[in-house]
N, C-alpha and C positions, 0 to 999 in steps of 0.2 A: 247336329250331324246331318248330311245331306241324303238325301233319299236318292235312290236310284231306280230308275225305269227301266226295266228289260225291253228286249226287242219284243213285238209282239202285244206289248200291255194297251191296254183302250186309253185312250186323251180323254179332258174331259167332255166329247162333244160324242162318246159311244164307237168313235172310230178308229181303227186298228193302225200306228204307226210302224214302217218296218226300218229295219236298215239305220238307226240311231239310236242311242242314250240321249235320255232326255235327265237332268239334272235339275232337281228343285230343293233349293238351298230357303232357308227359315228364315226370316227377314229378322236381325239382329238389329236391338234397341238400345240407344243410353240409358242407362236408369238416370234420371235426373233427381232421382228424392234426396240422395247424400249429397249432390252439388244447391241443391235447394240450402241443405242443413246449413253446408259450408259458408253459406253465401250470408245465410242470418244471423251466424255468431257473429262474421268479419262485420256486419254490419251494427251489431249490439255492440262488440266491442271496439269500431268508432263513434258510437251515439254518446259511451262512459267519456273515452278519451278527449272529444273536442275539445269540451269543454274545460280538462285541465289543462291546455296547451294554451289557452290564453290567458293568462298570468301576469299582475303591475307587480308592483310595488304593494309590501303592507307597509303604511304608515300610520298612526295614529296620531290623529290631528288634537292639539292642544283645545279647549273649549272654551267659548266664548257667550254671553249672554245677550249683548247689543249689537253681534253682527248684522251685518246687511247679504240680503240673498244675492248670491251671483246669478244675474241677469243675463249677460253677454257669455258670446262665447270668445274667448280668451287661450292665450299659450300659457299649458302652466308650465311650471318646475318644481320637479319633488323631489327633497333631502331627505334621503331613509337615514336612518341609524347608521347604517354600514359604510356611512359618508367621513366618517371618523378614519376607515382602517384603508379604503380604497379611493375618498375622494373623486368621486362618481354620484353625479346627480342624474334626472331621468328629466329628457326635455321631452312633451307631449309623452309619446311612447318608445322612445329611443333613448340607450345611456350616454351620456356624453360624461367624459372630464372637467374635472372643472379648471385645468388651466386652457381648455382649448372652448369655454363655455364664452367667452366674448366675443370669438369669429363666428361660433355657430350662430350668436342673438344678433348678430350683423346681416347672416344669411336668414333667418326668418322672419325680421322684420324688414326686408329690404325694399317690398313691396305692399308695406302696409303703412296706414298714415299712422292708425292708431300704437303706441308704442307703450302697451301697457300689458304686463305680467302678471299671472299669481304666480305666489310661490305656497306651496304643501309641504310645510316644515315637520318632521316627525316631533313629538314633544320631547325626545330624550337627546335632543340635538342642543349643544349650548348656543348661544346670543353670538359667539364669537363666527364661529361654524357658519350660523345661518348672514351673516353680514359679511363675512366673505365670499359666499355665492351672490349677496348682493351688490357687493362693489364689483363682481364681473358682470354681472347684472347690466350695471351702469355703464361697465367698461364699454359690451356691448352696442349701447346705445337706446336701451331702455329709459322708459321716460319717468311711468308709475309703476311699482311695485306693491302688489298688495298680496297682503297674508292672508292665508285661506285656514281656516278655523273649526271646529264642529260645532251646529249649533245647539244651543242649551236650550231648552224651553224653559217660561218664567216660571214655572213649578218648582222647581231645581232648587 
């Protein structure tokens, strides 16, 4: 609430003002502690979220005992289960169809010499399934095709 000065009242310098209201108003603050609060939950709950937003594929790769370690970096392609009902594979991190899968291997091998694929077969995928993403494979213009595996240690 603002305070008001009569005529007559002393400044503060001991000296008698006449002839005006003088008005002195209380200098009004943000409280920033609640914008504080708000600001550390939005922030905690982006710190949970990131991290579920980036999301593959589950596959479960078949296993293997006498694999060889993947070395290079390569294009892969992975056949989830769900390749059965929707015929949808994932080329790197993108889904692609698999009738439009030999234009896409057209376009990302177009500037490379090397013309060589994994493929990340789910294990509950049959031999038939997984050889028809490999003949567009082919169709594409792929040269080597190699099956990607999980490896076994000789313990096993």
């Amino acid at each position: 609430m603002p305070k008001i000065q009569e005529n007559g009242s002393e400044s503060a310098f001991g000296r008698k003002r006449r002839g005006h209201r003088r008005v002195a108003t209380s200098l009004s603050e943000i409280n920033v502690i609640p914008l504080v609060d708000v600001m550390l939950v939005l922030l905690i709950i982006f710190m949970v979220a990131a991290p579920m937003m980036q999301r593959g594929l589950d596959v479960s790769l078949p296993v293997a005992r006498r694999a060889d370690q993947l070395l290079a970096e390569r294009l892969f392609v992975t056949i989830p289960v769900s390749f059965r009902s929707d015929r949808i594979v994932q080329v790197g991190d993108e889904p692609v169809g698999v009738d439009v899968l030999d234009e896409r291997m057209r376009q990302e091998l177009a500037n490379q010499a090397d013309r060589n694929i994994f493929v990340r077969g789910d294990r509950e995928i049959t031999f038939q399934e997984l050889m028809s993403v490999i003949d567009e494979l082919k169709a594409g213009g792929v040269q080597n095709v190699g099956l990607v595996t999980e490896f076994l240690p000789e313990s096993q």
